[in-house]
N, C-alpha and C positions, 0 to 999 in steps of 0.2 A: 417587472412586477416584484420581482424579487428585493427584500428589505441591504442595507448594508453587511449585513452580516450573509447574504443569500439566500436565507431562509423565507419563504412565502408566506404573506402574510393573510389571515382572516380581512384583513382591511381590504388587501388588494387585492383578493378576490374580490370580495364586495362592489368593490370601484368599477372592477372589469364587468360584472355583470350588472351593474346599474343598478344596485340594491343596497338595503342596510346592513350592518356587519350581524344583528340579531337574526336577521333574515341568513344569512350563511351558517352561522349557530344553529338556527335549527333543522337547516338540512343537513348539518353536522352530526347532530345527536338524534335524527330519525324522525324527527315531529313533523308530523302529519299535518300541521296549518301551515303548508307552502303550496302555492297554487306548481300544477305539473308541470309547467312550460319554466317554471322560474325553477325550480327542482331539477330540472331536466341540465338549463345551462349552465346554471351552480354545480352539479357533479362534473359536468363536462370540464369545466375550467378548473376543479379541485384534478381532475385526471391532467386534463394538458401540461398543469404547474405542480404534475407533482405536488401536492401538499400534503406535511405530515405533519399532524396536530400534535403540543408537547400533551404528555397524560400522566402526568405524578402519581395518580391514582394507585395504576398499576405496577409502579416501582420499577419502572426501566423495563419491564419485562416487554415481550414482542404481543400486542392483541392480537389473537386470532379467533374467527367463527369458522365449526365444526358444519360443512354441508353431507350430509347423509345418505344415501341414494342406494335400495337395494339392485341395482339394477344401471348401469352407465352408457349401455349401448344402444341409446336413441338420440336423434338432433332434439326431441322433447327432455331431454333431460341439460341438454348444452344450454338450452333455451333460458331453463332455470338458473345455471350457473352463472349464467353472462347478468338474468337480472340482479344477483347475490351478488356477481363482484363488483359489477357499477353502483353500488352501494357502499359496501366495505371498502374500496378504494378510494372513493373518494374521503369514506369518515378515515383511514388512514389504519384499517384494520386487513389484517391479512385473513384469506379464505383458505380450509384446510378440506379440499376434496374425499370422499371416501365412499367405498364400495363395501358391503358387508355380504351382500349372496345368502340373508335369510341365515349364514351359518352360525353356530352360538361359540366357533373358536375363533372365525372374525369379528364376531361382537365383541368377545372377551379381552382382543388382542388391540380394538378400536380404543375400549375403554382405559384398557394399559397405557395406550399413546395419550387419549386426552387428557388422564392425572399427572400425566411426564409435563405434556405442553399449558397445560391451567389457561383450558379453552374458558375464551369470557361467553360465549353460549353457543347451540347447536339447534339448527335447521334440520330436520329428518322427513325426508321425501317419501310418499307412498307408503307408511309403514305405521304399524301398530305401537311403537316403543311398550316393549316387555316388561311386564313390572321391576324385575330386578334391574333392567338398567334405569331407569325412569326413579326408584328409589337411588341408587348410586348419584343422578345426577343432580338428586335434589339434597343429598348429604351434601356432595361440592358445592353448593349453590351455584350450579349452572343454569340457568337458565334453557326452555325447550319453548321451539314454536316445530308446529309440524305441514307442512306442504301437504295437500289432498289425502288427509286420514286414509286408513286403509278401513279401520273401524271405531269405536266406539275409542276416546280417549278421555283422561282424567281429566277434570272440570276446572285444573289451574293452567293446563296445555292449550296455549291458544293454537288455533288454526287457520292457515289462510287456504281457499281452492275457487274455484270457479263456479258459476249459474249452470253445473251440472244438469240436473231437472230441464232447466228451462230451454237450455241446449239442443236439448235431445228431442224435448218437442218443435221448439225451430226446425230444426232439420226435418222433421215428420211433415209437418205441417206442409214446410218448404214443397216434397215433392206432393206432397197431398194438393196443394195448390196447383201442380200442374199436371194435375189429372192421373196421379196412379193412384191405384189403390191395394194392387198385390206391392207391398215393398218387404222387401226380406230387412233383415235386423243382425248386423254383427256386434254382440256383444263384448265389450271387454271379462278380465276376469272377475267372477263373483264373489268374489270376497272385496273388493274395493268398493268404496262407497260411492265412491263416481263414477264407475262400471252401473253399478244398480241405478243410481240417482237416468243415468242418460236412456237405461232402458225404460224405464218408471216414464220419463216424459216421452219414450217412443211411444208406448201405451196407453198415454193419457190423450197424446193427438188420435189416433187411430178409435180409441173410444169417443173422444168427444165431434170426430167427423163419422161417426155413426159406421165404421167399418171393424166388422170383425176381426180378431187379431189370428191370425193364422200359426198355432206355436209351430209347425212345420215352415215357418220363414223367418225364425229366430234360431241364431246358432249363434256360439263362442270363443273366442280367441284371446290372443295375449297381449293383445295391441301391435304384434309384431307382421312385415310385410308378410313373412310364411303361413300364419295364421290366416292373416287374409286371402292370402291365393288358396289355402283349402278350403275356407268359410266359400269364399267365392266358388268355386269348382261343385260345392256341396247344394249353394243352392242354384246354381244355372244347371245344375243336374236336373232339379225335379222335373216332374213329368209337363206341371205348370209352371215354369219357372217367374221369380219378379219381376216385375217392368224397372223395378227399381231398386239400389239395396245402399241403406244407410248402416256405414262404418262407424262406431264409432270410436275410431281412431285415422289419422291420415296416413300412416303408417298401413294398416289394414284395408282400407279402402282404395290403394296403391295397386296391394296386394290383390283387391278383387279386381283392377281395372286388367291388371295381368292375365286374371283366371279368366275376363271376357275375351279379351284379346288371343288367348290360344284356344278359344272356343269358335273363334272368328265373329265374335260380337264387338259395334262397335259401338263405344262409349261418346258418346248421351244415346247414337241413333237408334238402337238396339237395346239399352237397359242404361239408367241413368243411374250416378253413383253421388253419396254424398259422401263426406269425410269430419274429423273432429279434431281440431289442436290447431290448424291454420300453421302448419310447419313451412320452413322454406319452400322443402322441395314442393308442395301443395303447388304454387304458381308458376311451378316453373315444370310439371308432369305434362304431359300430351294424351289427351287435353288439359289443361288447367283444372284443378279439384275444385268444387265447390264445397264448403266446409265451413265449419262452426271455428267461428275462432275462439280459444281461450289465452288469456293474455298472460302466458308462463312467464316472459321476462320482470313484465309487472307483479305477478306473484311473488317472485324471488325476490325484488327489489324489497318488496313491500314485507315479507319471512327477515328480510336484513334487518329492516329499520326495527322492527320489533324485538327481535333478538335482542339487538342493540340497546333499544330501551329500557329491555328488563335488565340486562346485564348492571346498568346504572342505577336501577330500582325505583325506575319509574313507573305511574301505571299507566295501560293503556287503555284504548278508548272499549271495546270489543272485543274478547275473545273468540269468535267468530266469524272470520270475514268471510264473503264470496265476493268475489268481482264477475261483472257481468261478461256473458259470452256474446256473440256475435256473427248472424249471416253471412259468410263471404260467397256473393252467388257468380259462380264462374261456367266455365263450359262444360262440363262433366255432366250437368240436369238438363234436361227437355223436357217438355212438355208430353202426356201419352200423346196424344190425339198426333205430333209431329213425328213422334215415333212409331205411325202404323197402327198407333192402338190394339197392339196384338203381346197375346202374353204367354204365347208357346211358339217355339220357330217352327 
């Protein structure tokens, strides 16, 4: 595939994937009118052959995008990195990982490195961007897209996240459909907007099937499995406990499958669990999670292409994307009626 000089060429990728060399162009520069499937094998063959696009532009220098993350220790945050680098490798841009911990001397010390490396733009995960940095990166003309707000952000910061809301009433609905109706609620952290957004449609199922919200079956956590095993613990305590409890995290919902299991309850038979993120470990737990998928890889993919096009100073289509989420219904939910229909041991 490779030209006489060795160098891979725009054409011969093209060839290889049965397409126009326009067609490889614009999954080159991040444009959104490639159908998935031809997207998908265009990066694939830009990774197999190595290809690294010339870019005058930048003056020899190395392109890189800034990924942001207050927080690195979940496979939910891999998830996102893996969709950002199948993106940036194959446009021939390198990805610059970072962990800041909320602190304002890692903020400070991030921003020192990215005026050293003259990031062509930055992804910021779960986070508010501070106004002082957010001024800083619009003096460099860096470009910002942000991964699942944490809150309210400036009106030229686009944002990509998921059918939060809609998520969350799936999953309600879900066990609502098989007949529970005590189901407890683990919430993520309330300051995130898709912590609320998922509670928001626990609530809206639960209201609109005509059943009382019990705040004594709503508690809080961090998304994290430890979180879950006390959420869990917290409400297989009550006096009544729930036939059912939607995590909304898989990470936490793990964590409550735990808190049944040293209670000697067993999961679906005894209390049915849901979960939210559709993470690996989700189908491969004993029993398998049932859970809400959100599509992180394709978030990030899709945080790249953006980045990427502002960096060139294109505009895009939306500032506001969600992609939608999605039921994955596995062994972890039963029906009451199969479960004894009973909601105190």
């Amino acid at each position: 595939m490779a030209s006489g000089r060795g160098r891979v060429t725009i054409a011969a990728i093209a060839e290889a994937a049965g397409v126009s060399v326009p067609t490889v162009s614009r999954v080159l520069n991040g444009r959104s009118d490639v159908s998935p499937g031809t997207r998908e094998l265009i990066e694939r063959l830009l990774r197999e052959h190595d290809y690294r696009p010339r870019n005058s532009r930048h003056s020899g220098r190395a392109r890189l995008v800034d990924l942001v993350f207050n927080d690195l220790d979940s496979p939910w945050a891999l998830e996102l990195v893996r969709g950002v680098e199948d993106v940036t490798h194959a446009a021939g841009v390198g990805t610059v990982v970072s962990q800041v911990h909320r602190r304002s001397t890692a903020t400070r010390q991030w921003l020192q490195n990215l005026r050293a490396r003259a990031s062509d733009g930055v992804i910021f995960v779960t986070s508010d961007v501070a106004e002082p940095v957010h001024s800083e990166l619009h003096r460099l003309k860096v470009p910002v897209v942000i991964i699942d707000p944490a809150g309210g952000v400036a009106s030229d910061v686009p944002t990509i996240g998921a059918t939060n809301w809609s998520g969350g009433r799936t999953a309600t609905d879900h066990l609502l459909s098989l007949g529970h109706r005590r189901i407890g609620f683990v919430a993520g952290p309330s300051n995130l907007l898709c912590s609320r957004a998922r509670l928001d449609g626990y609530r809206a199922a639960m209201e609109a099937a005509g059943v009382r919200v019990d705040e004594e079956l709503i508690t809080t956590g961090d998304f994290g499995n430890e979180a879950g095993f006390l959420a869990g613990n917290r409400l297989l305590n009550l006096p009544e406990r729930p036939t059912a409890i939607f995590a909304s995290s898989d990470l936490m919902a793990l964590g409550v499958c735990e808190a049944a299991r040293r209670r000697g309850l067993r999961v679906p038979d005894q209390v049915s669990v849901v979960g939210f993120d559709d993470l690996p470990e989700s189908r491969w737990s004993s029993p398998p999670l049932t859970t809400i998928r959100q599509p992180l890889a394709e978030m990030g993919g899709l945080a790249a292409r953006t980045v990427l096009r502002l960096s060139r100073g294109e505009a895009i289509e939306t500032p506001r994307v969600e992609l939608a989420t999605k039921l994955m219904v596995r062994e972890s939910t039963r029906s009451f009626a199969e479960s004894g229909g009973q909601s105190t041991e």
